[in-house]
C-alpha positions as CSV (number, residue, x, y, z in Angstrom):
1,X,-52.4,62.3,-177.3
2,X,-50.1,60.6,-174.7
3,X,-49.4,57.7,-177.5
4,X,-48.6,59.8,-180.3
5,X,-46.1,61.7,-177.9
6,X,-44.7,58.6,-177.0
7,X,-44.5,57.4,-180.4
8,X,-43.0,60.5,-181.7
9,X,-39.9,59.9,-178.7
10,X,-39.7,56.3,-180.1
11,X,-38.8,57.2,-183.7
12,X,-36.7,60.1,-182.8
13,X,-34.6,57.6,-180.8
14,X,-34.9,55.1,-183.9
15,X,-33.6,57.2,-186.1
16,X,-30.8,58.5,-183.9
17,X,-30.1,55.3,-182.3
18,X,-26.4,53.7,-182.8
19,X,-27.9,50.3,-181.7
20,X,-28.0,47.9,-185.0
21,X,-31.9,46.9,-185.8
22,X,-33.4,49.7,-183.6
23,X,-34.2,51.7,-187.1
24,X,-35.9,48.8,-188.9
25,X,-37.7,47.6,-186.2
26,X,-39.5,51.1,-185.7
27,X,-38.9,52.7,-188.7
28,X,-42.1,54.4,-189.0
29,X,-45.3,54.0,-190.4
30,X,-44.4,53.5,-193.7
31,X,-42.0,50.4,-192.7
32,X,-42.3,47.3,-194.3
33,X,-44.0,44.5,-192.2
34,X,-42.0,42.1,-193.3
35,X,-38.7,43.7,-192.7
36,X,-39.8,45.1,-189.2
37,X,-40.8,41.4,-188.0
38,X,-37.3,40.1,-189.4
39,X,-35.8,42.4,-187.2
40,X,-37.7,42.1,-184.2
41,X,-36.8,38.3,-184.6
42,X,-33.0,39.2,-185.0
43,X,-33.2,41.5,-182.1
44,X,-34.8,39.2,-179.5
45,X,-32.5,36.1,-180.6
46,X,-29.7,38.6,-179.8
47,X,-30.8,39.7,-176.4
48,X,-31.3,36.1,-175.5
49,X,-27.7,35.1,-176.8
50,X,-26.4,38.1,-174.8
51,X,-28.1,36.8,-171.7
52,X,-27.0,33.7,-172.0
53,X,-23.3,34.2,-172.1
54,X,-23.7,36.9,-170.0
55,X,-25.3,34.7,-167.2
56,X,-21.7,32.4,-167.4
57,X,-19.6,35.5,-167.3
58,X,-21.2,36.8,-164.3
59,X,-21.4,33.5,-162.7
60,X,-17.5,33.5,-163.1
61,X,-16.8,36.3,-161.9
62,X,-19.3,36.4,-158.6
63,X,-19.8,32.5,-157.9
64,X,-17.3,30.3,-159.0
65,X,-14.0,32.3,-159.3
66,X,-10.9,31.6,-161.4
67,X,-8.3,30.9,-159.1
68,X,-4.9,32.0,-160.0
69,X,-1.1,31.3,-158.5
70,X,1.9,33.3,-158.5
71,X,5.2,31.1,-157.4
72,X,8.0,32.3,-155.4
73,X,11.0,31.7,-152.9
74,X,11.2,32.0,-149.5
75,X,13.1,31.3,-147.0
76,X,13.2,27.6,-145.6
77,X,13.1,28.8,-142.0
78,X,9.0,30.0,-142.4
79,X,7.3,26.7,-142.4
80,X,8.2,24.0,-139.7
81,X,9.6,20.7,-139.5
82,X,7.0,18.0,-140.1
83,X,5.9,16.0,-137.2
84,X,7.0,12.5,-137.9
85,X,5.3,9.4,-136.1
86,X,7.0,6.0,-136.6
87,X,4.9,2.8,-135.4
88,X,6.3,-0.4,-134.7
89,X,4.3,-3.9,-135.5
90,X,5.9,-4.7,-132.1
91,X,2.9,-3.8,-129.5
92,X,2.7,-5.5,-126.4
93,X,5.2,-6.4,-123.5
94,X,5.8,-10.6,-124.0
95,X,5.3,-10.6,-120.2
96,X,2.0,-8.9,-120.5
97,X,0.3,-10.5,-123.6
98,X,2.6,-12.8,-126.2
99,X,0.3,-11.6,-129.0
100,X,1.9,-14.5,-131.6
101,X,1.3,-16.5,-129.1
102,X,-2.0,-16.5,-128.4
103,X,-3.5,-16.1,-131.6
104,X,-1.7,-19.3,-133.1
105,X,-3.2,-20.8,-130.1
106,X,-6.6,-19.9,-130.8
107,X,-6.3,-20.2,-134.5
108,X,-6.0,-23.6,-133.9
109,X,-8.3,-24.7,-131.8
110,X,-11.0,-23.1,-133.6
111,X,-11.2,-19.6,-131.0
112,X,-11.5,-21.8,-128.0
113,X,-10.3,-20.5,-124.9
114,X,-7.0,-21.3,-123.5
115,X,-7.7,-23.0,-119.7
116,X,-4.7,-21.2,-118.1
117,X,-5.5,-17.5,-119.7
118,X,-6.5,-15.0,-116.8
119,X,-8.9,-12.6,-117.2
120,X,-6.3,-10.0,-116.7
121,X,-4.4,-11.3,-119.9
122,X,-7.5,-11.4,-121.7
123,X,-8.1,-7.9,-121.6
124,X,-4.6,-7.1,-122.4
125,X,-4.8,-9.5,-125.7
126,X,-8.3,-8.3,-126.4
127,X,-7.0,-4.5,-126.8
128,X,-3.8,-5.7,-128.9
129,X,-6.6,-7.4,-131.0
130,X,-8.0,-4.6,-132.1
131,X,-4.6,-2.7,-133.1
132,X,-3.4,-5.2,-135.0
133,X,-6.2,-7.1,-136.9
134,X,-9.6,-6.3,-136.1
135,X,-11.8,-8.3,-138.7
136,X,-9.4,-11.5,-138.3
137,X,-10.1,-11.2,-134.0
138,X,-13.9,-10.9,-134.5
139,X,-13.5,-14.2,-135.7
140,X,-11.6,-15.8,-134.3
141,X,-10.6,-14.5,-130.7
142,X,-14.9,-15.7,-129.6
143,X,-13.5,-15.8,-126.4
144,X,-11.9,-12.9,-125.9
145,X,-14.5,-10.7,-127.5
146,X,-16.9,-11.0,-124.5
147,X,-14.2,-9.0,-122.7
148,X,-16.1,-5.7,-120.6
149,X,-13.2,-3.5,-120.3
150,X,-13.5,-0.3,-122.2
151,X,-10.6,1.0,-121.2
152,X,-8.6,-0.4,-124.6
153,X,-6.0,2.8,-124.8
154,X,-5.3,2.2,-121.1
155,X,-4.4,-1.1,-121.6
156,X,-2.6,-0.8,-124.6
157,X,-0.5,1.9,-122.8
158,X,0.4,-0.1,-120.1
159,X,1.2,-3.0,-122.5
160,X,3.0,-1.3,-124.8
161,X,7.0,-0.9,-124.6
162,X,8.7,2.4,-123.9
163,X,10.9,4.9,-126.1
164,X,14.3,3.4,-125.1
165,X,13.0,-0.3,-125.5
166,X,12.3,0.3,-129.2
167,X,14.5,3.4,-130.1
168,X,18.5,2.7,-130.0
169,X,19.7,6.2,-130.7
170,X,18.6,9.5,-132.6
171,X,20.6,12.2,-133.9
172,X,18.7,15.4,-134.4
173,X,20.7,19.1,-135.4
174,X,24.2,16.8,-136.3
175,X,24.3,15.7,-132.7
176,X,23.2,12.6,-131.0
177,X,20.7,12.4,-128.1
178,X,18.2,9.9,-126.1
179,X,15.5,9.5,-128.2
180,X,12.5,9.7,-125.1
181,X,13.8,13.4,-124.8
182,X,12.6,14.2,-128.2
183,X,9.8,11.2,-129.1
184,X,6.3,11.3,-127.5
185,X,3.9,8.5,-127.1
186,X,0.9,9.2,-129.0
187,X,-2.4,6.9,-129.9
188,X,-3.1,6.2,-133.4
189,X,-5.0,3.4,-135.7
190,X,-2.5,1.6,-135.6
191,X,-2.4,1.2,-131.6
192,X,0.7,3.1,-129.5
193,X,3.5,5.0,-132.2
194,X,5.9,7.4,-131.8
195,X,6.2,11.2,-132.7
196,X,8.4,13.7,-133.3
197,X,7.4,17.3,-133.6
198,X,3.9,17.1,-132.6
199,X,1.8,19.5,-130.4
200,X,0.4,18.4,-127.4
201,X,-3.3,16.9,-126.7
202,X,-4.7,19.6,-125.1
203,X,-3.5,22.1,-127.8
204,X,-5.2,20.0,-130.6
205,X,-8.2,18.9,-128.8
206,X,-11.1,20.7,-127.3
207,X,-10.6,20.4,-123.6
208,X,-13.5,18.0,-123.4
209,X,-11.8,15.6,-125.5
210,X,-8.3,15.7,-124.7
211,X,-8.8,14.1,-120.8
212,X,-9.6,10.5,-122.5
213,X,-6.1,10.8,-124.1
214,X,-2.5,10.1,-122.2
215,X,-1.6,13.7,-122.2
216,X,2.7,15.1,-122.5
217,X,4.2,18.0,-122.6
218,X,5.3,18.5,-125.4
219,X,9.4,18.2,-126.2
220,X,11.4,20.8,-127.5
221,X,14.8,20.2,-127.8
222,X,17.2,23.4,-126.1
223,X,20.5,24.8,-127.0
224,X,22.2,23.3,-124.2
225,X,24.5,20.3,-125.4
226,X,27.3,18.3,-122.9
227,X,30.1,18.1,-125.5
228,X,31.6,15.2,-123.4
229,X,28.4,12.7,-123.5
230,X,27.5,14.4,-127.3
231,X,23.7,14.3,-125.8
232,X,21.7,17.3,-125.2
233,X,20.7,18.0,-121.5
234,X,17.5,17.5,-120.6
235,X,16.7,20.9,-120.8
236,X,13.4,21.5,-122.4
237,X,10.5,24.2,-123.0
238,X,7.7,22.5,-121.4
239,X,6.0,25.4,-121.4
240,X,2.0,25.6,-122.0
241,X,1.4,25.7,-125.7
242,X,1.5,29.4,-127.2
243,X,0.7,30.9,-130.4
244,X,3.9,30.3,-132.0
245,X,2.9,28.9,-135.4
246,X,-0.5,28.8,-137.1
247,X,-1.3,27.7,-140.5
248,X,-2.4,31.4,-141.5
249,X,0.3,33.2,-140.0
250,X,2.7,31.1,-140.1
251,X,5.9,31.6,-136.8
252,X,4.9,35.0,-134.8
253,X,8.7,35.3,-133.3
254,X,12.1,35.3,-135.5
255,X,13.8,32.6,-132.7
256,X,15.6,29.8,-133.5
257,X,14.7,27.7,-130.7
258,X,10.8,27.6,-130.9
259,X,8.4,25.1,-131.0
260,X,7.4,23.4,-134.0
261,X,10.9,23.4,-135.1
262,X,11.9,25.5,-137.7
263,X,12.4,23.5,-141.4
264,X,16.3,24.3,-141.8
265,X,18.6,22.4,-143.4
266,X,20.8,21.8,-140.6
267,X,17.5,19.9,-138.7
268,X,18.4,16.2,-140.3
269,X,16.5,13.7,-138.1
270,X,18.6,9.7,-138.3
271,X,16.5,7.2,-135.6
272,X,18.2,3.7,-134.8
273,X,15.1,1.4,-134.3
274,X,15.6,-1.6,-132.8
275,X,14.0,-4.8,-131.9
276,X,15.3,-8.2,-129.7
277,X,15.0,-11.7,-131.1
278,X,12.6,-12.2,-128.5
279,X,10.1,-9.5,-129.4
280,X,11.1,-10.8,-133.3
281,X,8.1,-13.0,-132.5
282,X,5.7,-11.2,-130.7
283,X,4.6,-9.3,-133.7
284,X,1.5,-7.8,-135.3
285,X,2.1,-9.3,-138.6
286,X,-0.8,-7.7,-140.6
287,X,1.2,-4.2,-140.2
288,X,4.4,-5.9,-142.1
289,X,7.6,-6.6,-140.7
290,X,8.8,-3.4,-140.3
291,X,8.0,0.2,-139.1
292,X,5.5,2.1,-140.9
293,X,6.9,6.1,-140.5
294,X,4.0,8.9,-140.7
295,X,4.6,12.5,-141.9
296,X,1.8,15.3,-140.9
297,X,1.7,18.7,-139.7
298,X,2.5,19.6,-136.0
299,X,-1.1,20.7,-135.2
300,X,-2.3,17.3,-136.9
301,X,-2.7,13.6,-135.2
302,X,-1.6,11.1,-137.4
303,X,-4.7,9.5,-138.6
304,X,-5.3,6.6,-141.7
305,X,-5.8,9.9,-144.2
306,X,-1.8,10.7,-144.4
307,X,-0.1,8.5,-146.2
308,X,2.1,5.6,-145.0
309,X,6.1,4.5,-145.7
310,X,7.1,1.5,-144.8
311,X,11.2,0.7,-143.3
312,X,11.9,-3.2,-143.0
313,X,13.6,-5.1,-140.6
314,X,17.3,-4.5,-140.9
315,X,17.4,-2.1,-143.1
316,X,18.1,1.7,-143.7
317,X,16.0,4.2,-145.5
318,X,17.4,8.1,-146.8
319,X,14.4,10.1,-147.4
320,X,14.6,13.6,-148.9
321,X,11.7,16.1,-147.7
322,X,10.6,19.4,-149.9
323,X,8.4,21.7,-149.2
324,X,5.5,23.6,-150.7
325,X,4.2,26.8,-149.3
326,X,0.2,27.8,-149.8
327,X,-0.9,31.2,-149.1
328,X,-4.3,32.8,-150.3
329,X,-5.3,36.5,-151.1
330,X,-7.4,38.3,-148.4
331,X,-9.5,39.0,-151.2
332,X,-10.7,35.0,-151.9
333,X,-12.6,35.6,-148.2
334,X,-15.5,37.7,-149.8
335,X,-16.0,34.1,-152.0
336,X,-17.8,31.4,-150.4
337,X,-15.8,28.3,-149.0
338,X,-17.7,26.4,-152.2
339,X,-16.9,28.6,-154.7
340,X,-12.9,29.0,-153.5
341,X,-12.9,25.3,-152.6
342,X,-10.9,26.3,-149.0
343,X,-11.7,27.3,-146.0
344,X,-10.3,30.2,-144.0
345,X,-8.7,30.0,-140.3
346,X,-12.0,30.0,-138.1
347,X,-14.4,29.6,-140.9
348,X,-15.1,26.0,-140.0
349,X,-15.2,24.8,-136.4
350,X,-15.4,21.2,-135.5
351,X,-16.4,19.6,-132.6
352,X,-13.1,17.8,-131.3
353,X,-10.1,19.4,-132.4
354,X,-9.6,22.8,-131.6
355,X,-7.9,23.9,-135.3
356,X,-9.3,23.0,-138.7
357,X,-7.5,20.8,-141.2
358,X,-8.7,18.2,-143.7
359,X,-7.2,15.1,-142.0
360,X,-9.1,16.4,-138.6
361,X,-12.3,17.5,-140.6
362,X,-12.4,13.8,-142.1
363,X,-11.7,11.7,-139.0
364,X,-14.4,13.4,-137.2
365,X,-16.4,12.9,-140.1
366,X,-15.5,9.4,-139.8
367,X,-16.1,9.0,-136.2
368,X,-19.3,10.3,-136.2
369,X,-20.2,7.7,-139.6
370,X,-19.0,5.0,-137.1
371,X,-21.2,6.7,-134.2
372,X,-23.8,6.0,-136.2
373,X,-23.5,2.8,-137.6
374,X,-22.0,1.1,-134.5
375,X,-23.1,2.6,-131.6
376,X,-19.6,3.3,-130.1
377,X,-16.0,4.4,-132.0
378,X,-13.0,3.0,-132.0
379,X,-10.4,3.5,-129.2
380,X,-8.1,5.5,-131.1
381,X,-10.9,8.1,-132.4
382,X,-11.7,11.2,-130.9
383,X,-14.5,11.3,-128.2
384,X,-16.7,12.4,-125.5
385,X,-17.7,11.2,-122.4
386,X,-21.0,10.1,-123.7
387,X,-19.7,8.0,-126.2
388,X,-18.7,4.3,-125.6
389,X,-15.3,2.2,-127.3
390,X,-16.2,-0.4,-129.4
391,X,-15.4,-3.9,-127.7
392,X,-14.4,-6.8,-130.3
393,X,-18.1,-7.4,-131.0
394,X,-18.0,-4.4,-132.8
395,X,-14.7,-4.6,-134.4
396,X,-16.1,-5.7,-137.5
397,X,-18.4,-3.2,-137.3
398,X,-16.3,-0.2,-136.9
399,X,-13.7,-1.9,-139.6
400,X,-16.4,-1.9,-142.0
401,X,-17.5,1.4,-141.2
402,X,-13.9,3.1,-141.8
403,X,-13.4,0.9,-145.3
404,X,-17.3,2.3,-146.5
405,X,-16.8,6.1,-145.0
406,X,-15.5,7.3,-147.9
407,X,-18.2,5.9,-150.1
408,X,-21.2,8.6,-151.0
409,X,-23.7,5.9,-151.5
410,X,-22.9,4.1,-148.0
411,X,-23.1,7.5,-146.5
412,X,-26.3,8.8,-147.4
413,X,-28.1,5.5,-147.0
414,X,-27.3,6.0,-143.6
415,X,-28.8,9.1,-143.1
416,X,-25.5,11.3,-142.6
417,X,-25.1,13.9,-144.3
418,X,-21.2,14.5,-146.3
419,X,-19.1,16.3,-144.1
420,X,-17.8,18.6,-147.4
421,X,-14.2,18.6,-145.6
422,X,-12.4,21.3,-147.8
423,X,-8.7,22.3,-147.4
424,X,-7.4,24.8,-145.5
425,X,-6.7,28.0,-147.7
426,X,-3.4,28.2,-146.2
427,X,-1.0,25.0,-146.1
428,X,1.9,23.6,-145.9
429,X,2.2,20.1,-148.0
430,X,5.5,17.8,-147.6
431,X,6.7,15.7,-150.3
432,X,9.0,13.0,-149.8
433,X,11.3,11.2,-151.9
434,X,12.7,7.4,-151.2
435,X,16.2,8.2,-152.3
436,X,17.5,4.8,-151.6
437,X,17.1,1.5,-149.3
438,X,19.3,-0.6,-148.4
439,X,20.6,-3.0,-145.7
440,X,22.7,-1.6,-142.2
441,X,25.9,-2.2,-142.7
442,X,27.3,-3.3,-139.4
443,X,29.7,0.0,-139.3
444,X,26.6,2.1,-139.2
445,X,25.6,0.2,-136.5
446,X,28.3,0.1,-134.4
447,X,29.4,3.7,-134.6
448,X,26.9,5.5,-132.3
449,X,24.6,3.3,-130.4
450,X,25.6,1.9,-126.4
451,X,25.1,-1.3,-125.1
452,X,24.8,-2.6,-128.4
453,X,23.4,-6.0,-128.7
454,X,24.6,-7.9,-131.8
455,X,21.3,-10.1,-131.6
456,X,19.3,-7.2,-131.9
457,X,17.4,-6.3,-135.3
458,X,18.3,-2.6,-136.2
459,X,16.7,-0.5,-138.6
460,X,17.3,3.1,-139.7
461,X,15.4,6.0,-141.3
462,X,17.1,9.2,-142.1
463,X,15.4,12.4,-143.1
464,X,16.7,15.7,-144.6
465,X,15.8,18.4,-146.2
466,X,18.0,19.2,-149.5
467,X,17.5,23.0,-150.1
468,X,18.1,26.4,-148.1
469,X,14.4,27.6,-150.0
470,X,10.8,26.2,-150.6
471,X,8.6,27.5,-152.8
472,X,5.3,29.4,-151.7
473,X,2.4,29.5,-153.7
474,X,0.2,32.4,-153.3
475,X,-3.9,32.1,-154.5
476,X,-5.4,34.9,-156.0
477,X,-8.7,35.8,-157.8
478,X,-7.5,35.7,-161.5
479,X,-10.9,37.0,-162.8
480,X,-11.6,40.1,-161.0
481,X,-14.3,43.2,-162.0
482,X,-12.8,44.6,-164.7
483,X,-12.2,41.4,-166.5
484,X,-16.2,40.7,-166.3
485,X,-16.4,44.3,-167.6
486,X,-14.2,43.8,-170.8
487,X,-16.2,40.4,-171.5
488,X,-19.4,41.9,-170.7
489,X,-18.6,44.9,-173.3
490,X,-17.1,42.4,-175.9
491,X,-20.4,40.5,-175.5
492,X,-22.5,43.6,-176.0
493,X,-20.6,45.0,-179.1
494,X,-21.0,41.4,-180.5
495,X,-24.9,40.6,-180.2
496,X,-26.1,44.1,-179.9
497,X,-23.4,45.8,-181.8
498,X,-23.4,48.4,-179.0
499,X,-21.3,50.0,-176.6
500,X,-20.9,51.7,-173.5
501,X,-21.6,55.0,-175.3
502,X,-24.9,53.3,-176.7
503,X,-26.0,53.2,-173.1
504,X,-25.6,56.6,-172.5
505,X,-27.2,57.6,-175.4
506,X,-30.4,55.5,-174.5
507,X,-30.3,57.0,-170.8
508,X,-30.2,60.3,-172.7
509,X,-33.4,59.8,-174.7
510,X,-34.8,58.5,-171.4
511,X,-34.0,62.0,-169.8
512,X,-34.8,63.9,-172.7
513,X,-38.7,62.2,-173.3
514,X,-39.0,63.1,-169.3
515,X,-37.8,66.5,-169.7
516,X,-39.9,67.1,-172.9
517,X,-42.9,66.0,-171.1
518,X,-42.1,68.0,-168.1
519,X,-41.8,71.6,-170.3
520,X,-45.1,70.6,-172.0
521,X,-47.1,70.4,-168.6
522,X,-45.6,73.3,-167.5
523,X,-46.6,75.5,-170.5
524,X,-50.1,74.0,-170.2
525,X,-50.0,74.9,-166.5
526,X,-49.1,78.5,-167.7
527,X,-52.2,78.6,-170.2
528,X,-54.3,77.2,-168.0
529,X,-53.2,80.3,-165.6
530,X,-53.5,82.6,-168.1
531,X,-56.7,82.1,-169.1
532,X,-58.2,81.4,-165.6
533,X,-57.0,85.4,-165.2
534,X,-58.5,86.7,-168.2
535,X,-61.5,85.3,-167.2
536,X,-61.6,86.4,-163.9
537,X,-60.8,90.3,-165.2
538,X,-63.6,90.3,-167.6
539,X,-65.6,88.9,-165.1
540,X,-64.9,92.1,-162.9
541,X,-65.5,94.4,-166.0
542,X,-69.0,92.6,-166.0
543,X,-69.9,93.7,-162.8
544,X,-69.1,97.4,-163.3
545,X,-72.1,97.4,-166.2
546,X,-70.7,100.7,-168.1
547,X,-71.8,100.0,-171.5
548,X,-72.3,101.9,-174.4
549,X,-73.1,101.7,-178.0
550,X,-71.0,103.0,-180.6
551,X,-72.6,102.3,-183.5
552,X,-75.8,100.3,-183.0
553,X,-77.5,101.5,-179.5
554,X,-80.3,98.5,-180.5
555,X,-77.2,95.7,-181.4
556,X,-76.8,93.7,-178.1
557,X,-73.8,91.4,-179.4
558,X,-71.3,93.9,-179.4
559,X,-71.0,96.5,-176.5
560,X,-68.1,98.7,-175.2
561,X,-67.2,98.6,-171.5
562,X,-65.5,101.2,-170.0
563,X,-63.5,100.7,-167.2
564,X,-60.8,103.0,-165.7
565,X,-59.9,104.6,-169.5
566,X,-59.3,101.6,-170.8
567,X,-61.3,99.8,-173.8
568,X,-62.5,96.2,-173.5
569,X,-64.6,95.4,-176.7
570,X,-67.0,92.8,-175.5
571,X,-69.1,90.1,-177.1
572,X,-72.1,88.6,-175.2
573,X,-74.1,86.3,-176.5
574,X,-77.1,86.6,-174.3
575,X,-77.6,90.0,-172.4
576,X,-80.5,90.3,-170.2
């Protein structure tokens, strides 16, 4: 019974039924088998199709998002001047350690050890060693690289020369100034550099890590300017570090005067390096003869993923900076970091700098790779107190760690697992164009630099930005739901020839069978009731026993009860 009703709601819906193929496939009893398997055949292959494609279009929209970008113009003032870092191949005091020196010295005699070099001047050369040319002092330097002193970025501090002894002059804002009021000393891979713009240690580190780094207060240049000496006062917000600029929110105060400095045209950056005829041959030649200038974002170290540019001896360089804003939609956060490919501000935490980027996320990724090869890092790489600097015995090691980090293969053979070092969802990237290079003419020289010293070797980078506007590029999802709707319903109509409407109309037969169902059972109920009280009232008219005969007094199968003046005619089949 249950199967014919069900049957019967099947070819109703059939032959109703907007949905191509539904009709042939049931079709009744008299359809042909042949057609009704054709169909079935058609109809399955069409699901499958629709699941298929469906599956991609779903995956697009949910997992692995189209990522779209609106460009527009804003206002130059938003991002911040880069912090700039210049390094000179000049790193250590003649007095202290004549790196040239030495190293012809040993190079010659096959690494032996000069009789009259002190212990003290050992250590010193060993640290330049291993800022200038590691794999060439593993070598070579044998007897240096017994040296026990760990304390390389001490040493290469306290051998290393100072702001004014490298720096002639800067001119920052159209005025000049001393360049140690605006430079910092910072430690990089390339041993002791320069920078410009930078926040300090203990805002980019962890606390635990910034104590094994020389720590400054930062340098941010004031308003105040004496006219007569054209150099700013040594006036300064040396202030602890506050929440002035972040990546995702870019400046929280409409000053002027903050700290990073603001990215207006007006901020044109010129540094005078120089360099004496004596320090001329106290060189690190592997790093060129020249200075190799760094550009990187203010809550960044310079570190060997930003790119390099390179100023020779003697020579002046115009450079011309743009800028490119990157700003996501709050809506990208309900994506994974996978599927966006970015990473939000506190989404990813490392373990020695304090705010993400890509070029911290892949030096620490780095330093641990070396960690794990080696057994110690290197002294310019980020670490706690539990881990050791490599001494020259492991220069190699670490150098070959760093030039195989990037490789996958070299990576998981060690056991480490890829550090997936996305970038940041907000950004700001700096181009910069080499306008021209060419050599100091003495006039440029001798226009703005004191106690100048014709036998010096000058060089001079300028820097400035050439518009008032930068462009800002905002993220957004570019597939969102009702994109995956329309594709979903063009993908319906095409394999099932079906709509949104054809939905409905099968929930309605659904509804319908249940509500059929429903009204039968309730009108069995109501028979069932219904007889159960006409049994029960002749069952009382029973138990009275008034019978009578009409016709036949002697014919037991048909007797009259009387009950209350009313008539029940009454057929028994047995009567005892």
């Amino acid at each position: 019974m249950k199967r014919s009703i069900s049957k019967q709601l099947l070819n109703t819906y059939a032959s109703e039924s907007t949905i191509h193929g539904v009709r042939y496939i049931v079709g009744g009893d008299n359809q042909n088998r042949s057609i009704r398997i054709f169909w079935i055949c058609a109809f399955f292959l069409s699901i499958i199709g629709l699941g298929y494609y469906a599956y991609g279009v779903y995956m697009k929209w949910s997992i692995n998002p189209d990522i779209g970008l609106t460009i527009r113009m804003r206002p130059m003032r938003e991002i911040p001047f880069p912090a700039i870092t210049i390094c000179s191949p000049l790193f250590a005091r003649d007095s202290l350690a004549n790196y040239s020196n030495y190293y012809a010295e040993f190079t010659s005699k096959s690494g032996k050890i000069i009789p009259f070099l002190k212990p003290e001047e050992q250590n010193y050369l060993a640290a330049n060693i291993q800022a200038c040319s590691p794999t060439s002092s593993s070598m070579v330097m044998k007897g240096c690289a017994n040296r026990s002193d760990k304390n390389f970025p001490k040493l290469l501090r306290e051998s290393s020369l100072d702001v004014s002894e490298l720096f002639a002059a800067c001119r920052f804002k159209k005025n000049y100034m001393k360049c140690e009021k605006i430079l910092n000393r910072v430690l990089t891979n390339n041993g002791y550099c320069y920078t410009l713009n930078m926040q300090g240690y203990h805002t980019i580190f962890n606390n635990e890590i910034s104590k094994h780094f020389e720590s400054y207060r930062r340098k941010t240049i004031s308003k105040s300017f004496d006219k007569e000496q054209k150099l700013y006062n040594e006036t300064f917000n040396d202030e602890k570090d506050k929440e002035i600029w972040t990546l995702d929110k870019g400046y929280t105060t409409n000053d002027d005067d903050v700290f990073p400095i603001r990215a207006i045209k007006i901020n044109q950056l010129s540094v005078y390096m120089k360099l004496t005829e004596k320090d001329a041959t106290n060189l690190c030649l592997s790093q060129g003869k020249g200075y190799k200038i760094i550009f990187h974002l203010p809550n960044e170290i310079p570190t060997p993923f930003h790119d390099e540019y390179f100023i020779p001896f003697n020579f002046e360089r115009m450079m011309t900076l743009t800028a490119k804003s990157i700003r996501p939609d709050p809506e990208l956060k309900k994506y994974s970091p996978s599927a966006r490919r970015c990473y939000f501000e506190g989404e990813r935490k490392l373990k020695f700098f304090n705010s993400y980027t890509k070029a911290h996320c892949d030096y620490e990724c780095m330093t641990n790779y070396t960690l794990k090869v080696c057994g110690c890092v290197k002294f310019s790489m980020p670490r706690d107190d539990k881990t050791q600097v490599c001494d020259l015995n492991k220069a190699k090691c670490y150098f070959n760690a760093m030039m195989s980090w990037p490789d996958k293969e070299e990576i998981e053979k060690d056991g480490i697992t890829p550090c997936n070092c996305l970038p940041t969802c907000s950004d700001v990237k700096y181009s910069i164009k080499l306008d021209k290079e060419a050599e100091l003419e003495a006039n440029i020289r001798l226009a703005h630099v004191k106690n100048l010293d014709e036998t010096n070797i000058y060089s001079r980078m300028a820097i400035r930005f050439n518009e008032h506007s930068i462009e800002e590029q905002e993220n957004f999802v570019a597939y969102k739901l009702q994109n995956f709707i329309a594709d979903f319903g063009g993908l319906l109509g095409l394999f099932m020839g079906c709509s949104l409407l054809s939905i409905v109309e099968l929930i309605f037969h659904c509804i319908r069978a249940c509500i059929n169902k429903r009204g039968k059972n309730e009108m069995k109920l109501d028979q069932i009731e219904e007889n159960i009280q006409t049994e029960n009232r002749i069952h009382n008219q029973l138990n009275n026993k008034e019978f009578y005969h009409p016709h036949n007094n002697n014919d037991p199968c048909c007797n009259v009860v009387r009950n209350n003046d009313a008539v029940t005619v009454v057929t028994l089949n047995k009567l005892n």
